[in-house]
C-alpha positions as CSV (number, residue, x, y, z in Angstrom):
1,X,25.3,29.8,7.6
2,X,29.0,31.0,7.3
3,X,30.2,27.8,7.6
4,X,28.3,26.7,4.5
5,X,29.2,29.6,2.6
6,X,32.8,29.0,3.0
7,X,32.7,25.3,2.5
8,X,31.1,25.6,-0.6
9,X,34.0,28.1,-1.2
10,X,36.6,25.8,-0.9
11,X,35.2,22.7,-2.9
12,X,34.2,25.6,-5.4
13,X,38.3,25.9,-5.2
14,X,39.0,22.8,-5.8
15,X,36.6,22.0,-8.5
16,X,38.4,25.1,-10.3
17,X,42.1,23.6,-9.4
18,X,40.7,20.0,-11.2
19,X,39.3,21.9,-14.3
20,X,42.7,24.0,-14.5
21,X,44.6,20.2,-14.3
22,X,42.5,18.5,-17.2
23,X,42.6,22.1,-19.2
24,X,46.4,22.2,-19.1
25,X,46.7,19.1,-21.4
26,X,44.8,20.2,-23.9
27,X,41.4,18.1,-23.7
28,X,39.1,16.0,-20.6
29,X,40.4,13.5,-18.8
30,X,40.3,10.2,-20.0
31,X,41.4,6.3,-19.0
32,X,44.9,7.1,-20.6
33,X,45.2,10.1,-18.6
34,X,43.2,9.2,-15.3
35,X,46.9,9.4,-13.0
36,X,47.7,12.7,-13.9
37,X,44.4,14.7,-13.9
38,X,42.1,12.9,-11.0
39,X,43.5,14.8,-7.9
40,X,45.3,13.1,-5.4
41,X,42.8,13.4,-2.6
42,X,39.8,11.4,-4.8
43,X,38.8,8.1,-3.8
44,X,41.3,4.9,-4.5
45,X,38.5,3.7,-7.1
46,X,38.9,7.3,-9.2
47,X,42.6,7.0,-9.2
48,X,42.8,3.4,-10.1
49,X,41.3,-0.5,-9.9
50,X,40.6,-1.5,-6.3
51,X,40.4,-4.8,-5.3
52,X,39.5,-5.9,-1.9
53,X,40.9,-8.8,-0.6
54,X,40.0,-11.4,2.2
55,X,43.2,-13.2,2.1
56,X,46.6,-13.7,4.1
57,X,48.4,-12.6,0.6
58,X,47.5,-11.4,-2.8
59,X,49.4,-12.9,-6.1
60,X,47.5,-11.1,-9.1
61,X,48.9,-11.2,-12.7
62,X,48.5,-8.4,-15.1
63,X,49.4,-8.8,-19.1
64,X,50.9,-5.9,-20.5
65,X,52.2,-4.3,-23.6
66,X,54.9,-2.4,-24.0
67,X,56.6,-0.8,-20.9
68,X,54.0,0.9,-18.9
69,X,54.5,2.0,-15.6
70,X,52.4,0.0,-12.8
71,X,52.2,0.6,-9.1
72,X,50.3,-1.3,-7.0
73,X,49.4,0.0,-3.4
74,X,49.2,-2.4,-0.6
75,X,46.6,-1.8,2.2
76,X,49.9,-1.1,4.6
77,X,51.0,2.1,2.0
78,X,53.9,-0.5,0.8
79,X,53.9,-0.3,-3.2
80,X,55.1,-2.5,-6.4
81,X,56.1,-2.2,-9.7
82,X,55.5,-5.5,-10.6
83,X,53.0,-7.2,-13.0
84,X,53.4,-10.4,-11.6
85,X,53.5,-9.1,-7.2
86,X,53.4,-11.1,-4.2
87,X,51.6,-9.6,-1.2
88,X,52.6,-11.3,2.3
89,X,49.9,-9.7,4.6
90,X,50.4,-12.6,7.4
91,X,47.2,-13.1,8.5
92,X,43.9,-13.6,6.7
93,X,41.5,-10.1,6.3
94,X,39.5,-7.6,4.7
95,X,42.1,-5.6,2.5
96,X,41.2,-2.9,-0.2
97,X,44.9,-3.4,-2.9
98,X,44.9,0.1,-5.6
99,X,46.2,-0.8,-8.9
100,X,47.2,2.1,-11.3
101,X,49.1,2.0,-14.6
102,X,50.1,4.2,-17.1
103,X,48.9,4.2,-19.9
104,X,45.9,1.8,-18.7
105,X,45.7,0.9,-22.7
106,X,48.5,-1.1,-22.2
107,X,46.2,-3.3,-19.9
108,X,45.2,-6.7,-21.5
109,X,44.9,-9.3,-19.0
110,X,43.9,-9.2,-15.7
111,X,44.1,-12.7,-13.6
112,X,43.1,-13.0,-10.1
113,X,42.3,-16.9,-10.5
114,X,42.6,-19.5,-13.6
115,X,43.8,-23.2,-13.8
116,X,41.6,-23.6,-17.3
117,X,38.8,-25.4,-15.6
118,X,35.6,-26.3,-17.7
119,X,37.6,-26.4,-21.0
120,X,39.8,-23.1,-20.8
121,X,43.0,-22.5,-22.9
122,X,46.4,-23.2,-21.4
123,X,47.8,-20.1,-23.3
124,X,46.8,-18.0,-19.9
125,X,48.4,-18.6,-17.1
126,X,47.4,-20.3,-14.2
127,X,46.8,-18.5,-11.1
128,X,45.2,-19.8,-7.8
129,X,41.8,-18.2,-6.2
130,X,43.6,-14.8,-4.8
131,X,39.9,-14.1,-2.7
132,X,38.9,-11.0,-3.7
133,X,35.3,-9.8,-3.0
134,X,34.6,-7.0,-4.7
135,X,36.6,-5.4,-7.6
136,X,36.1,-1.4,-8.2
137,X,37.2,1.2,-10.9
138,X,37.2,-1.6,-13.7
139,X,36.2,1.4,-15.8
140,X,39.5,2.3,-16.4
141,X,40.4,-0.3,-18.5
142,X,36.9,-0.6,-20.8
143,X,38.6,0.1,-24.1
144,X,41.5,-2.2,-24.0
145,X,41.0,-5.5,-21.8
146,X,41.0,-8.6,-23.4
147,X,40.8,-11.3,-20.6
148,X,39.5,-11.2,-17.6
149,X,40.1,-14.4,-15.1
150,X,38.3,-14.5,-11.7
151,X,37.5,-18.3,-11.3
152,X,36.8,-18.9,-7.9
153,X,36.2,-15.6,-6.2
154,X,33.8,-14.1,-4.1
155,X,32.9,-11.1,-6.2
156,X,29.3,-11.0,-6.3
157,X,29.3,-8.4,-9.3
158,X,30.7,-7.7,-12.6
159,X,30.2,-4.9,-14.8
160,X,31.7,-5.1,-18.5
161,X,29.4,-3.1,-20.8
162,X,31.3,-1.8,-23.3
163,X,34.2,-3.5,-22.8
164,X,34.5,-3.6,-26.7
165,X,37.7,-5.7,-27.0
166,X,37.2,-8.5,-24.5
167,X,37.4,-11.8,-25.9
168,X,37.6,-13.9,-22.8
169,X,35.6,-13.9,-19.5
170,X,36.7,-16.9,-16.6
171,X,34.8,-16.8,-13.6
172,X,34.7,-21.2,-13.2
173,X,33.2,-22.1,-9.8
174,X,33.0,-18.3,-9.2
175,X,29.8,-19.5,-6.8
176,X,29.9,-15.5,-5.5
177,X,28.8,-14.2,-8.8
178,X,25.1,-12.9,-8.8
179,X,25.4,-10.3,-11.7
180,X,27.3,-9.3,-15.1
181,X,26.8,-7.1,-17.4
182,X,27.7,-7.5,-21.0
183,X,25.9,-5.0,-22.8
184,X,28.0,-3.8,-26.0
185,X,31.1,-6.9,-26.3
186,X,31.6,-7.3,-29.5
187,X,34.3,-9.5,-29.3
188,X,33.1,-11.4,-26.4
189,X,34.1,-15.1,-28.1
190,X,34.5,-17.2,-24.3
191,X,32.1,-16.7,-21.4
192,X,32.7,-18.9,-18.7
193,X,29.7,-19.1,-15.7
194,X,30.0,-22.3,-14.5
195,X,29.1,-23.0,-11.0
196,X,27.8,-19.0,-9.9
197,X,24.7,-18.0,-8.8
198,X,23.8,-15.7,-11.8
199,X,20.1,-14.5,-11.3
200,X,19.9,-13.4,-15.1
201,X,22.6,-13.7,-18.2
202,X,21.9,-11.3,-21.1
203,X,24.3,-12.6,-23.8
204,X,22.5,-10.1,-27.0
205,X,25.5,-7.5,-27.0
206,X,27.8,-10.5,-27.4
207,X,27.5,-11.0,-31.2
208,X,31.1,-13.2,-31.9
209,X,30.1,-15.7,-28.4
210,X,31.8,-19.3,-29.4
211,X,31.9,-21.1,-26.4
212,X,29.5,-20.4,-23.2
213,X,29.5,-22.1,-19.8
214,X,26.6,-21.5,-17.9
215,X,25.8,-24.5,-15.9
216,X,24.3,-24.7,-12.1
217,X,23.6,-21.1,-12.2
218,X,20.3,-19.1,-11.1
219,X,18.8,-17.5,-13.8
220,X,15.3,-18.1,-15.6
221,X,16.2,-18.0,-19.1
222,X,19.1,-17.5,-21.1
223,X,18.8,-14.1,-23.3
224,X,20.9,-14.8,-26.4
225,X,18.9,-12.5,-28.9
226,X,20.3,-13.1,-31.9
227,X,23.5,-14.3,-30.9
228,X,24.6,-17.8,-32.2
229,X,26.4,-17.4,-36.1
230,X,29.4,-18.7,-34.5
231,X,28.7,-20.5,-31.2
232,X,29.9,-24.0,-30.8
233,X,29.6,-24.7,-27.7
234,X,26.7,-24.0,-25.3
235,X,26.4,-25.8,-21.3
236,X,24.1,-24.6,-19.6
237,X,22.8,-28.0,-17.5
238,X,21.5,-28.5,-14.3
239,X,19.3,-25.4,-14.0
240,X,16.1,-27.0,-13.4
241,X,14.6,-23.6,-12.0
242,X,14.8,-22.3,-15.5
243,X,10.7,-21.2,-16.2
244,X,11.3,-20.4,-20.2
245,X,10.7,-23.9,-21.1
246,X,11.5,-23.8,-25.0
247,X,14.9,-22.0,-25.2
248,X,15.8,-24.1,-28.3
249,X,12.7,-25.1,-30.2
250,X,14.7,-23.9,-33.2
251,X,18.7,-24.3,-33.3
252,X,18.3,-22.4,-36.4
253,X,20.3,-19.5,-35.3
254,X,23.2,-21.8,-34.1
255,X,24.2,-23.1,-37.5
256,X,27.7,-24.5,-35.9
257,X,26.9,-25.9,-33.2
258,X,29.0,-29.0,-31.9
259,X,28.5,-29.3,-28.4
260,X,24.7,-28.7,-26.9
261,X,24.6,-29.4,-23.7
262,X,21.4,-28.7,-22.0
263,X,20.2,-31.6,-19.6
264,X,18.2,-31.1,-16.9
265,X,17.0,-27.7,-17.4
266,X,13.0,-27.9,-17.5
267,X,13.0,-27.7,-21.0
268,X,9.7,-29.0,-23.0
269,X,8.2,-29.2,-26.5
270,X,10.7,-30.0,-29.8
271,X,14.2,-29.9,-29.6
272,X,14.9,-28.7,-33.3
273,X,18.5,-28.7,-34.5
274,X,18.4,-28.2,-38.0
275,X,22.1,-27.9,-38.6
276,X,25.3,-29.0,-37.1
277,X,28.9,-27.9,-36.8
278,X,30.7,-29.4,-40.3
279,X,33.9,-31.1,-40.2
280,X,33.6,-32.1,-36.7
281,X,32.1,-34.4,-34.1
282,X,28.6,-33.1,-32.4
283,X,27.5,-33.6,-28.9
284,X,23.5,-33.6,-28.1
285,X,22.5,-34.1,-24.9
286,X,19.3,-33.4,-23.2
287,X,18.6,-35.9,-20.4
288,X,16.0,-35.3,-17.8
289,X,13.8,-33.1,-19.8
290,X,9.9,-33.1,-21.2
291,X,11.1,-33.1,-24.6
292,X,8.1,-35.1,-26.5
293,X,9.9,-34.3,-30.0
294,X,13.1,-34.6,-31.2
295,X,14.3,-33.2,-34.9
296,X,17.3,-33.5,-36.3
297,X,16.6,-33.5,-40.1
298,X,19.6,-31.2,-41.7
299,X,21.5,-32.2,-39.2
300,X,24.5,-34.3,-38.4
301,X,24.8,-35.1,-42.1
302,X,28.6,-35.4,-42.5
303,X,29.1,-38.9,-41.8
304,X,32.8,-39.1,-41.6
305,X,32.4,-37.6,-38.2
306,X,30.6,-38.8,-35.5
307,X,27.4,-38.2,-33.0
308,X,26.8,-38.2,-29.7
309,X,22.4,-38.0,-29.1
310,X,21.3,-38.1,-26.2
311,X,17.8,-37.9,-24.7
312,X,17.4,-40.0,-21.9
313,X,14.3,-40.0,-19.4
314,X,12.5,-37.7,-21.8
315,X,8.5,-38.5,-23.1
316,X,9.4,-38.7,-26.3
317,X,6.8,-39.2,-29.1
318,X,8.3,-38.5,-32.5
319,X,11.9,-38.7,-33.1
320,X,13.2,-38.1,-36.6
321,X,17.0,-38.9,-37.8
322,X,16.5,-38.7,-41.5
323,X,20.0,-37.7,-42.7
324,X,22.1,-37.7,-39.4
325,X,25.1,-39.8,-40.9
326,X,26.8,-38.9,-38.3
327,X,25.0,-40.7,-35.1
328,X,27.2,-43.7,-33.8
329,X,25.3,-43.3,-30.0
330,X,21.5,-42.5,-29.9
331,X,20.6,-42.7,-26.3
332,X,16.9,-42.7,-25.4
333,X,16.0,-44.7,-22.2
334,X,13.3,-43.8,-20.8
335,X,10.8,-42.8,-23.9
336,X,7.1,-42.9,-25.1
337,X,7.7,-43.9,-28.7
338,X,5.4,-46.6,-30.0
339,X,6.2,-49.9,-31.7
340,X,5.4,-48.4,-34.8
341,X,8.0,-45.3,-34.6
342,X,10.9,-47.7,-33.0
343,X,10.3,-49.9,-36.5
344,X,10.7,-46.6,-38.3
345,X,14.0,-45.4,-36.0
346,X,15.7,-48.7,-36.4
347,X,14.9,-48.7,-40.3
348,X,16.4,-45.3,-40.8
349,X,19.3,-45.7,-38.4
350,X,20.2,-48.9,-40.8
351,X,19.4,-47.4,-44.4
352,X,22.0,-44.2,-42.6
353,X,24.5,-47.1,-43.3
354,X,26.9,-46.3,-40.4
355,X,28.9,-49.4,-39.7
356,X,32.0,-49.8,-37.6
357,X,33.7,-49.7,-40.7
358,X,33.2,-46.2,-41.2
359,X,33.6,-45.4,-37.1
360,X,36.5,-44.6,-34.6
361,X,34.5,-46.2,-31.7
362,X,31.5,-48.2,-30.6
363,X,28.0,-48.2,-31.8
364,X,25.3,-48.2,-29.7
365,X,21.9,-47.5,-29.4
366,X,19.4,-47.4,-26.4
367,X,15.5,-47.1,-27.2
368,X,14.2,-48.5,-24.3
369,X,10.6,-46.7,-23.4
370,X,7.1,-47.5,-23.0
371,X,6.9,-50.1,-26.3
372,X,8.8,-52.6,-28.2
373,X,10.0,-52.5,-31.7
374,X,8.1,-55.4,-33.8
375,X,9.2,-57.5,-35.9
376,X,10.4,-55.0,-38.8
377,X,12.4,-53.6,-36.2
378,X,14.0,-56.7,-34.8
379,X,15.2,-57.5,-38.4
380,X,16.7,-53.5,-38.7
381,X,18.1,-54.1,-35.5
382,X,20.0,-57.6,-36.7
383,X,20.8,-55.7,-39.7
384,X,22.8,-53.4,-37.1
385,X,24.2,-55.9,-35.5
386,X,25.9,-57.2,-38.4
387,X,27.7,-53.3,-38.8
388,X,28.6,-53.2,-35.2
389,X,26.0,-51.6,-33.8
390,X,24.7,-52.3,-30.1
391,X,20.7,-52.2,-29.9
392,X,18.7,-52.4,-26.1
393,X,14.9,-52.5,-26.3
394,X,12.9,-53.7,-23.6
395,X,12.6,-57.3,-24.2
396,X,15.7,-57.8,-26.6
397,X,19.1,-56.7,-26.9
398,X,21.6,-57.0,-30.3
399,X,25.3,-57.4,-29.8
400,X,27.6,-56.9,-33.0
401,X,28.0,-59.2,-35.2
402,X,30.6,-59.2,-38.3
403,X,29.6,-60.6,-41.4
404,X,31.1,-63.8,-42.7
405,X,33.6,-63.1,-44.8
406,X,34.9,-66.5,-44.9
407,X,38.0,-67.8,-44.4
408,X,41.3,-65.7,-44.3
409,X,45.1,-66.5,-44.3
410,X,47.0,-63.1,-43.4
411,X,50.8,-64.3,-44.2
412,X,53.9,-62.8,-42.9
413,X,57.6,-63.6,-42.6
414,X,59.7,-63.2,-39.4
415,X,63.5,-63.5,-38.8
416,X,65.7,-65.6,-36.3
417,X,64.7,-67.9,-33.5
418,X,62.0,-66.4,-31.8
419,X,58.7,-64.4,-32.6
420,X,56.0,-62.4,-30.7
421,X,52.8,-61.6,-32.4
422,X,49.2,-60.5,-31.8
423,X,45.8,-60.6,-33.3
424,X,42.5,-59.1,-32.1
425,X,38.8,-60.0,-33.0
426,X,36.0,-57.8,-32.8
427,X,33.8,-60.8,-31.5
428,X,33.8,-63.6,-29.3
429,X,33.1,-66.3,-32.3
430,X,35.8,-65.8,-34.1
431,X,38.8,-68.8,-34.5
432,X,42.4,-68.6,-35.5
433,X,44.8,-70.5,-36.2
434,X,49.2,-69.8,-36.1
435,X,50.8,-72.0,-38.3
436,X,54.3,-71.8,-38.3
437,X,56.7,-72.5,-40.8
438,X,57.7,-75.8,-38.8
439,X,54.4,-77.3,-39.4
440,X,53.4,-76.8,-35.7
441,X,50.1,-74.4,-34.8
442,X,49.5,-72.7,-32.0
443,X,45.6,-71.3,-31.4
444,X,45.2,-67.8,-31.4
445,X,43.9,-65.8,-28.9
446,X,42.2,-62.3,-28.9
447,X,44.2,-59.6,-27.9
448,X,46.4,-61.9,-26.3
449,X,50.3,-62.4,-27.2
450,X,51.7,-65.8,-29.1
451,X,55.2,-66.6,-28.6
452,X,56.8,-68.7,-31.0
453,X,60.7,-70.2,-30.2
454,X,62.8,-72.7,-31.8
455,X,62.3,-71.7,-35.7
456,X,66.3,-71.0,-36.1
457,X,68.5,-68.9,-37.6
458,X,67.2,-67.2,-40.9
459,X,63.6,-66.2,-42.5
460,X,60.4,-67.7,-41.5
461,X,57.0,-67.2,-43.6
462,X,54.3,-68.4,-41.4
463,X,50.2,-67.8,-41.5
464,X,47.5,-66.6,-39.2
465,X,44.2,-68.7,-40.8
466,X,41.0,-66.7,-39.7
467,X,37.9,-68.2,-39.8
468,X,36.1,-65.1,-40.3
469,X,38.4,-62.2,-41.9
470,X,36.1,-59.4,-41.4
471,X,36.2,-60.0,-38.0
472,X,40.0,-59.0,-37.7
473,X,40.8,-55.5,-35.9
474,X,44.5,-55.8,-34.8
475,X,47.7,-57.5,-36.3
476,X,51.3,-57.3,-36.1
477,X,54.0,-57.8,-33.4
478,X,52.9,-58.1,-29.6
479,X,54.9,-55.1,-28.5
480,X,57.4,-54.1,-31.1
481,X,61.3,-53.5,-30.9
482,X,61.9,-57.2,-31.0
483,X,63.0,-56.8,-34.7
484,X,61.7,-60.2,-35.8
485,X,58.8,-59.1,-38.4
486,X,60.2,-58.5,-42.1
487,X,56.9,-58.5,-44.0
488,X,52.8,-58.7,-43.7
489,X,50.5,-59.4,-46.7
490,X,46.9,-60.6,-47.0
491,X,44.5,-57.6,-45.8
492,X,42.2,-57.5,-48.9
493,X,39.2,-59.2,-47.0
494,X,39.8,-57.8,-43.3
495,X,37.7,-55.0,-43.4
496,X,37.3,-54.3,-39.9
497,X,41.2,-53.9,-40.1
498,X,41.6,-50.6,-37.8
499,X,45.7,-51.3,-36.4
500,X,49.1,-52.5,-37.8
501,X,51.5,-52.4,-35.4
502,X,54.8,-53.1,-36.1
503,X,56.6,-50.5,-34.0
504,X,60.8,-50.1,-34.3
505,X,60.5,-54.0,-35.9
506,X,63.8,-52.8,-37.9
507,X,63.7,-55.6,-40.4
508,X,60.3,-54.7,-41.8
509,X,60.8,-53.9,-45.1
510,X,57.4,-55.1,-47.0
511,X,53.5,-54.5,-46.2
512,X,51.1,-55.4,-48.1
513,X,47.9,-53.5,-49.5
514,X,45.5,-51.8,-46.8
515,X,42.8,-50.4,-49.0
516,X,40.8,-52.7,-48.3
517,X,40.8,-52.0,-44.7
518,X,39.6,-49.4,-42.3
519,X,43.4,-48.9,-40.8
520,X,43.0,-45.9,-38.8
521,X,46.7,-46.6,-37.0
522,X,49.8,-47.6,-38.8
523,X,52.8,-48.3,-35.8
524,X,55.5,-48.0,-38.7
525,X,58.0,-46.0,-36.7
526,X,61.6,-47.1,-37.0
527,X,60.9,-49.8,-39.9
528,X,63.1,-51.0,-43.0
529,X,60.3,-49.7,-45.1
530,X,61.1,-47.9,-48.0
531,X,59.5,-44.3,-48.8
532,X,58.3,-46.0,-52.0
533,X,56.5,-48.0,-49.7
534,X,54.7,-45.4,-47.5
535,X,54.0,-43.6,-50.1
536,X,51.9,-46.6,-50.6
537,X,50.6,-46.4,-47.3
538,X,49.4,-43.2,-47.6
539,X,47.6,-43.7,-50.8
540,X,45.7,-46.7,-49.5
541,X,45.1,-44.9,-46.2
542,X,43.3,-41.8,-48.8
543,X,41.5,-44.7,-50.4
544,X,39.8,-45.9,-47.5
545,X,38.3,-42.3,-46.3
546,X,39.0,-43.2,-42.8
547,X,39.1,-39.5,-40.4
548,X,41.6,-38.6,-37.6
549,X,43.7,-41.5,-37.8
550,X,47.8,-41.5,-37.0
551,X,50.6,-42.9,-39.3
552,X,53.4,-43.0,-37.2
553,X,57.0,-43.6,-39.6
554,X,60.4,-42.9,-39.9
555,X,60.0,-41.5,-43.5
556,X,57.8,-39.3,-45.3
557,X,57.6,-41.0,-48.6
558,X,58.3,-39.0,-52.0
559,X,57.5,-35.5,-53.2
560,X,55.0,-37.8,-54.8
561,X,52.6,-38.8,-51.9
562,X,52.7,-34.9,-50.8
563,X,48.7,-34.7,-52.4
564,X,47.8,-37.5,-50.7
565,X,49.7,-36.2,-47.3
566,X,48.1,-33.0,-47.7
567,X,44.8,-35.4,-48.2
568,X,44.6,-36.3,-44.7
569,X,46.0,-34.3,-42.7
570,X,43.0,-32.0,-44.2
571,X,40.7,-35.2,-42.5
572,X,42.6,-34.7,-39.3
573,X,45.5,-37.4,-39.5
574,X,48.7,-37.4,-37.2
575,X,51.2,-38.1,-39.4
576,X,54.9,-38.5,-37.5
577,X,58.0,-38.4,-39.1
């Protein structure tokens, strides 16, 4: 008994001697202050972060502000200063490495492993898997962390609640990683899970989330709550053990969202998106599901853009696209649609009037399932065909066809004795002709280069005659830099005009009108043309309300294209200089 009593004496003592420290300065302790008022002989995890390693070294990388003081304390008792420390323990083992820094509010990033896998940024830094296993003490830095990077560690548990300023989480093929918490992040925008072995992810206390990678995890369900204003971006694929089977019967809450990618996940029921992400491309896919309804009405409607839909291997019975503009792939192999509701699909995916005149890459379309389309769908189907589109069904296929525009000459006038030049079709029907100035032709091939030697000294004018002008998708020199081409003319019935290349040909100095065209890449760099003249290309290029195409020139044109500059680079043109 006298033993007790004088043990409780002394840890009375100290108590008193730790009250007397935090009463000295005025108020408790807190994170700011944790150094100078924990006492000396508290656990590491009271005094500072503790990371335990399993590693021959340790390489961690803080982000600071200002000029706080930081010492890191080795498992041997050898210390650093450094944010950026290097660790040599020479031999692999389990290692328990105290950080502590004052103020910890100076704190904003802490990296223990990063190389921006599953779509990270490449503003942070990349650091390689430093094998830590369990992290303690994070507490000191709650109120002022921003990113936290762990990707590939063996740490089998986070805690984060109320970490109110972190933006960023990175634990990428963290495959240790059984729990977080985020209660209370309000500023949580990035959550990267992919590849753990998360039993549960509560993501309600996250109210900003954008971007969430959650793929081949363990978890049920998903809790978002009523998170989604401003998420983009949600992957949370091949988690077949998931039992809530209608996570997104209505997208309503994710008004913005661009990227859903959910296959394989046991989901069942509708898959209602009635909104989509505006000015931008969208991403649906839902593969290897029981999805027996798909509706995207309200969705997908800005048709500048494109759509990526993909429900493969699901039973679906209804499907409806009214609206969706933006679809240029609609995959759904593997369906239980009837004839009837494939001639409906086909009929609306033609009156949507998506053509490859409006589109940066192929159309296609896969409805494949338990029926054929009929005959109304056939005839939608070679409707498609003759905008570009691809169709498989069962028994048929459509490949794309161009309109027949007719015959076309495209002229254009070279200099000296020798000329390269190139012209591509978007089918295999097509014919062309080069007729030179000396009266001599040469056939042209698709895609392929056509020398022409012995014209002479001086200009040239020769023609490409097309038997089918709409079919035309590429002119202009093979390779460019031969200086040989001084002018082009003749585009007003190419429609399916997407390039003009006539890279560092020095003597260009005329082009005719594109407006006509769908030219979604002008090679103009290092040409004779005047700014007058792209000024002209940049009005034609406004004209033909063609997105995210490149003009690539050695002059901006006059303070008078600057509307129509401003124009498209709002629509998501490079424009070089």
């Amino acid at each position: 008994m006298r033993y007790n009593i004088l043990h409780l004496l002394a840890l009375c003592c100290g108590l008193a001697l730790a009250i007397h420290a935090t009463a000295s300065f005025g108020h408790a302790a807190s994170g700011d202050d944790m150094l100078l008022t924990v006492p000396s002989t508290a656990p590491p995890a009271a005094r500072g972060i503790v990371f335990t390693t399993e590693g021959a070294s340790f390489s961690p990388v803080l982000v600071v502000t200002g000029t706080p003081t930081i010492r890191w304390i080795w498992s041997d008792g050898t210390t650093s200063t450094s944010a950026t420390p290097t660790k040599n323990f020479g031999s692999a083992g389990k290692r328990r490495q105290t950080l502590m820094v004052t103020p910890w509010s100076a704190v904003q990033r802490i990296n223990i492993g990063y190389d921006a896998g599953d779509g990270g940024t490449y503003d942070i830094e990349f650091v390689p898997d430093q094998q830590v296993s369990k992290v303690e003490g994070l507490h000191h830095v709650r109120p002022w962390l921003r990113q936290w990077c762990s990707s590939y560690n063996q740490i089998p548990s986070l805690d984060f609640s109320n970490f109110e300023q972190l933006d960023t989480i990175e634990c990428y093929l963290s495959t240790s990683l059984q729990q977080v918490n985020l209660r209370n992040t309000p500023n949580l925008q990035r959550a990267c899970f992919e590849d753990c072995s998360l039993q549960a992810l509560d993501l309600s206390g996250s109210p900003l989330l954008e971007d969430l990678r959650g793929a081949l995890n363990n978890y049920p369900t998903v809790t978002f709550g009523s998170v989604g204003a401003n998420t983009w971006h949600i992957c949370i694929r091949d988690n077949p053990q998931m039992t809530v089977r209608n996570l997104f019967a209505n997208m309503a809450q994710f008004p913005v969202i661009s990227e859903l990618f959910i296959w394989n996940t046991n989901q069942s029921g509708t898959l209602r998106v009635p909104a989509s992400a505006p000015g931008s491309s969208v991403s649906i896919i839902a593969d290897d599901n029981q999805y027996t309804s798909l509706d995207l009405s309200g969705a997908l409607q800005h048709g500048v853009f494109q759509a990526w839909v993909s429900l493969n291997n699901n039973p679906l019975t209804a499907v409806n696209i009214t609206g969706c503009q933006q679809i240029t792939d609609l995959r759904l192999n593997g369906n239980q649609l009837s004839s009837a509701s494939l001639d409906t699909l086909l009929a609306t995916l033609d009156s949507l009037g998506r053509s490859d005149l409006n589109s940066n890459g192929e159309l296609f379309a896969d409805i494949r399932g338990a029926a054929n389309p009929g005959a109304a769908g056939y005839a939608s189907a070679q409707v498609l065909g003759t905008k570009g589109w691809t169709i498989h069904a069962n028994s048929w296929s459509v490949e794309p066809q161009p309109p027949n525009n007719g015959q076309q000459d495209i002229t254009f006038t070279t200099t000296g004795d020798t000329t390269n030049m190139r012209c591509d079709f978007r089918d295999d029907t097509t014919t062309a002709t080069w007729r030179w100035s000396d009266g001599t032709t040469t056939p042209a091939t698709s895609g392929a280069a056509t020398q022409k030697t012995g014209l002479g000294a001086g200009a040239h004018t020769h023609v490409l005659r097309i038997s089918n002008g709409a079919a035309l998708r590429r002119f202009g020199a093979a390779s460019g830099g031969e200086g040989h081409l001084v002018s082009m003319t003749g585009f007003a019935n190419t429609p399916s005009l997407k390039i003009l290349y006539a890279y560092m040909e020095t003597a260009l100095n005329s082009l005719g009108r594109t407006n006509t065209t769908v030219v979604s890449e002008y090679h103009l760099m290092d040409t004779a043309l005047s700014a007058a003249s792209i000024d002209q290309v940049y009005a034609d290029a406004v004209a033909t309300n063609i997105w995210n195409g490149s003009i690539w020139s050695s002059n901006s044109g006059t303070a008078a294209s600057a509307a129509n500059r401003a124009t498209l680079q709002a629509r998501g043109w490079t424009l070089s200089e």
